[in-house]
N, C-alpha and C positions, 0 to 999 in steps of 0.2 A: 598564497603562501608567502610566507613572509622571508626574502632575504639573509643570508647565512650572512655572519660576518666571516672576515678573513681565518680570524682564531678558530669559530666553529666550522668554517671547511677544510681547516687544517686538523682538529681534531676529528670529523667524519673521513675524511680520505684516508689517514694515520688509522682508526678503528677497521675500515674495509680493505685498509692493505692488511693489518695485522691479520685477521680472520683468514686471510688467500695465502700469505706468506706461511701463517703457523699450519694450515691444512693441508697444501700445496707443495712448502717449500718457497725460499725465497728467486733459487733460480728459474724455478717454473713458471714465475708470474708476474710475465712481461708489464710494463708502463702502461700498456693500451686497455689491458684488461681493468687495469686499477682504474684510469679516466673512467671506461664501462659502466664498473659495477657499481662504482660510486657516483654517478651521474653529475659528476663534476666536470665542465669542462676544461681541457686539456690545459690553458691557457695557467685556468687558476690553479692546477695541481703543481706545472711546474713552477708556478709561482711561490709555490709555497715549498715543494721539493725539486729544486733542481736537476737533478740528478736519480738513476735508480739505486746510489749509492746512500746518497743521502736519504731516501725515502727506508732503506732496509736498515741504514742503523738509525733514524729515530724509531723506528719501530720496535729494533732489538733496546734500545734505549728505553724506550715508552713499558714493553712487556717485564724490562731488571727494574723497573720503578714500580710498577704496580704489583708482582709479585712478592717484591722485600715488601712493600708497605704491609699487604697482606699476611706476611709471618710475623714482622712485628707487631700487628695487631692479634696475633695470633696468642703469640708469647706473651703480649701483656696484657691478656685477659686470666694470668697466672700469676700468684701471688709467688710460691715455693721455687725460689732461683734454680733447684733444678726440675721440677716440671714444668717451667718457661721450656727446658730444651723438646723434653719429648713435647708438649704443646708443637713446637716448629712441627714435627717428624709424624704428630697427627693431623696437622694440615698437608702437608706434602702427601701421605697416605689419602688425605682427601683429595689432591691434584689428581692423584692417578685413577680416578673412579668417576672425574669428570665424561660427559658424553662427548665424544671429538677428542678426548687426550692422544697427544701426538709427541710425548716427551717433553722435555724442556728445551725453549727457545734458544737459551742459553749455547748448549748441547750442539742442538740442531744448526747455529749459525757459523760456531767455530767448525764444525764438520763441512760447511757449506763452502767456506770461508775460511780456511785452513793460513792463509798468509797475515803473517804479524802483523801489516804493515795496512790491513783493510781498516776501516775504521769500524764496520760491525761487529769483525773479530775484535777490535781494541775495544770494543762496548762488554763482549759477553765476558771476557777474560777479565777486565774489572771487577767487573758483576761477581764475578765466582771468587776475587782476591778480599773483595767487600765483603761476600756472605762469609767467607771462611773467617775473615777478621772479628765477624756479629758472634760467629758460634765461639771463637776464639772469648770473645767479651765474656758470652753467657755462661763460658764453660769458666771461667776464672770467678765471677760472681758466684757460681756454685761451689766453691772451692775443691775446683779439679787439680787432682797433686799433679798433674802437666796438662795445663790448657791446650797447647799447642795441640800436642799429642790428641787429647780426646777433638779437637776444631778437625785436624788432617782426618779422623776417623771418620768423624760424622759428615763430613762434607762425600768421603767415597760411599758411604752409605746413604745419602740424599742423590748422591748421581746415580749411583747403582739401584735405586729404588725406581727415576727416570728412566735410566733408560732400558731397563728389563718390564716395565709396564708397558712401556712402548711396543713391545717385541711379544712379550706373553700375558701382556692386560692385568690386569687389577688383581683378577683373584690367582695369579699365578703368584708365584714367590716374593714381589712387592708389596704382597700382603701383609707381607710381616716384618715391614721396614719400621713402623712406631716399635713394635717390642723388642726388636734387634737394638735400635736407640738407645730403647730404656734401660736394658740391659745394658748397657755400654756406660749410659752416663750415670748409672747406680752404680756401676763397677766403679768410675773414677773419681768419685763425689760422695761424699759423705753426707749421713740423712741431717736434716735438720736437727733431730737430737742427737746429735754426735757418733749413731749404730753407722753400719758401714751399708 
């Protein structure tokens, strides 16, 4: 078998912590397990993470990168500026119906991680002032008479869709987080033909 490089045993240890972290939780899953189940040895992991501090926020780092990339790709498979939005909010309804959904990372790490001053907390909190800014973006291209306004809505209806699927799964009332959306941003956005 051929050799990892360093970059590839950084992105395998990074993949096998994420899986243990988002399942588990990150305080439950001590260094030695990660060495473990990644069959890396010890030497090269902390080579590559230092720390279990450092190893929990590239991770929450790694999980707010590949999940925006994912709505953005989401939204611009949408032509009509505002079904970009509800697009975001029918992927999100597809998060919660994954096999293993355990909430959002996000969510989960500022819970974990309550102190400003962590740097995973300073990864997730980003992350949610980024995405609020993206719907802020979307919702002004849609001409929302207050962007702001509809970004602050949509963002408690994207966490509220998280974290009650968490709690009462998919077909409980996070079911109906795209049409609560749509609702919202048909209310503050005007159709392409100028009807309301």
């Amino acid at each position: 078998m051929a050799r990892r490089t360093a970059q590839e045993n950084r992105r395998h240890v990074l993949d096998v912590a994420g899986d243990l972290y988002y399942q588990r939780g990150i305080r439950a899953v001590g260094m030695d397990l990660v060495v473990k189940e990644s069959g890396v040895g010890n030497a090269t992991v902390y080579r590559q993470f230092p720390t279990k501090d450092a190893l929990a926020t590239a991770y929450v780092q790694d999980r707010a990168e590949r999940w925006f990339a994912g709505l953005r790709e989401a939204a611009g498979r949408v032509a009509e500026p505002r079904e970009k939005l509800v697009a975001v909010f029918e992927a999100v309804t597809g998060h919660t119906g994954r096999a293993g959904f355990r909430g959002c990372p996000m969510l989960n790490t500022n819970t974990e991680f309550p102190d400003p001053e962590h740097p995973a907390n300073q990864v997730a909190i980003a992350h949610k002032l980024q995405l609020r800014d993206w719907l802020r973006d979307l919702a002004a291209d849609a001409r929302a008479a207050d962007p702001e306004q509809l970004a602050d809505e949509l963002l408690l209806v994207l966490n509220g869709a998280y974290a009650t699927a968490t709690v009462l799964g998919p077909d409980g009332p996070a079911r109906r987080t795209t049409d609560l959306a749509r609702r919202l941003v048909h209310s503050a956005c005007p159709a392409p033909d100028g009807t309301a």
